[in-house]
Steps between C-alpha positions, in 0.01 A plus 500: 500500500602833419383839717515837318387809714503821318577847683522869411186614346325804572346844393722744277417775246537486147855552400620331812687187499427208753717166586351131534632205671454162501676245734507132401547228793465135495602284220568767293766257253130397313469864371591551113377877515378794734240677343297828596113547432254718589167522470292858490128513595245333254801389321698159449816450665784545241888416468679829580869355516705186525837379588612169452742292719765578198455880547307554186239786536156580306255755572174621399488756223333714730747497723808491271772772600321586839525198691794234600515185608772408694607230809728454755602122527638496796231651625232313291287776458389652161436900431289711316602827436246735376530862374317737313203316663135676339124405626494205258729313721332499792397127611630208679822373432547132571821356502533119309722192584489320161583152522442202220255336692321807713474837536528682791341826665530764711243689651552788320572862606292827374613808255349746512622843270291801504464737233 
């Protein structure tokens, strides 16, 4: 079993930047990929960013040159950095422990950008 718990989330104003974590415990050697999604009211959770266990990094292209993915090995925890955030991002991020046979959650934290 894998644990992911996410941290960071919170209210900022458009413009603003924000930072995301997620810390993996447990048997994290099953996980191919850390991925972030979110999911904004009335709307269906969608891939935001990825990083596989090879460092190889994807994003959204509505996120493309204003967030990073990152992650701290030793630390096993995964980032989201977020700048230039606007009222369309606001939602909950959830942070993802992709392994072949499962997926795993977190709870989520909330984003919130004001205009």
């Amino acid at each position: 079993q894998v644990q992911v718990v996410e941290s960071g989330g919170g209210l900022v104003q458009a413009g603003g930047s924000l930072s995301l974590s997620c810390a993996a415990s447990g048997s994290i050697f099953v996980i191919t990929a850390m991925n972030w999604y979110r999911q904004a009211p009335g709307k269906q959770r969608e891939l935001v960013a990825r990083i596989t266990t090879g460092g190889s990094t994807s994003y959204a292209d509505s996120v493309k040159g204003r967030f990073t993915i990152s992650r701290d090995t030793a630390k096993n925890t995964m980032y989201l950095q977020m700048n230039s955030l606007n009222p369309l991002d606001t939602a909950v991020y959830y942070c993802n422990a992709h392994s072949v046979l499962k997926d795993y959650w977190g709870k989520g934290t909330l984003v919130t950008v004001s205009s």
